[in-house]
C-alpha positions, 0 to 999 in steps of 0.5 A, a space after each residue: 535495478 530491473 524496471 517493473 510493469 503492468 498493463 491495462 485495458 480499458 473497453 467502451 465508456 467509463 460508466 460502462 465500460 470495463 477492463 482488466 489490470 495485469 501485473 508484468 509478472 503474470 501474478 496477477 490479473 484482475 478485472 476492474 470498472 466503474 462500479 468496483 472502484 467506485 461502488 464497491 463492487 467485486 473486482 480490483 481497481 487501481 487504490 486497491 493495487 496502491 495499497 498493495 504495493 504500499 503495504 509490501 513497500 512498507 513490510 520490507 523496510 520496517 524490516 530492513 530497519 528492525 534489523 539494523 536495529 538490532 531486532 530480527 522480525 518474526 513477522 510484520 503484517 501491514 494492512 493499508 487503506 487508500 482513501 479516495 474522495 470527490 474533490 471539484 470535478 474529480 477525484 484525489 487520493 485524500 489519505 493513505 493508512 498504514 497499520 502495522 503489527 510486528 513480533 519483534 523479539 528483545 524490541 523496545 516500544 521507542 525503538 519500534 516506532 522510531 523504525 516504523 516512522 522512517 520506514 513510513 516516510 522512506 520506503 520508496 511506496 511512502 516516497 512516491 506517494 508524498 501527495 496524500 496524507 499517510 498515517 501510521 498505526 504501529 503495534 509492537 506485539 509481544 
């Protein structure tokens, strides 16, 4: 299996300073620093990047798993939220949210989120992240 990477750069303090984060691949390439990860502000910031990966991760298995199934996914679209919180003196990703809608022709409601909850707790996203909560919305569309 090939090894994948990222690179990032960090100038000056954390407060005022900045960086950039780019993918191996050269996809994407995006500029981070104290106020887009913590203030909101326009810009990327590594939970960003996380729900990115995990949102992917999860699509790609629930669709592996639908498939075995027995349902050929039309679509799955999944958006994850990375909660990041103030605990003592720093900072902990508190709580991941997965919140999936699939088109999933001749699929039962019970087989649909039996397939989304192995694909939650198995995806290798899921696996890596097994320090924070994750929650799971699946909504089978018809």
């Amino acid at each position: 299996m090939p090894k994948r990477d990222a690179n990032a750069v960090w100038r000056g303090t954390l407060r005022e300073g900045d960086g950039t984060i780019a993918l191996g691949s050269g996809a994407f390439v995006g500029a981070y620093s104290f106020t887009t990860r913590f203030e909101g502000a326009q810009g990327t910031n590594p939970e960003e990047l996380i729900a990115a990966a995990h949102a992917g991760c999860f699509s790609m298995a629930l669709s592996m798993l639908l498939e075995k199934a027995g349902g050929a996914p039309k679509e799955i679209r999944t958006k994850a939220n990375v909660t990041l919180d103030k605990v003592g003196d720093g900072f902990k990703i508190t709580q991941i949210e997965l919140r999936t809608e699939a088109e999933v022709p001749g699929m039962d409601e019970a087989e649909f989120q039996k397939q989304a909850n192995l694909a939650k707790n198995n995806c290798p996203i899921s696996q890596l992240l097994t320090g924070a909560p994750i929650r799971l919305e699946a909504v089978l569309k018809s």
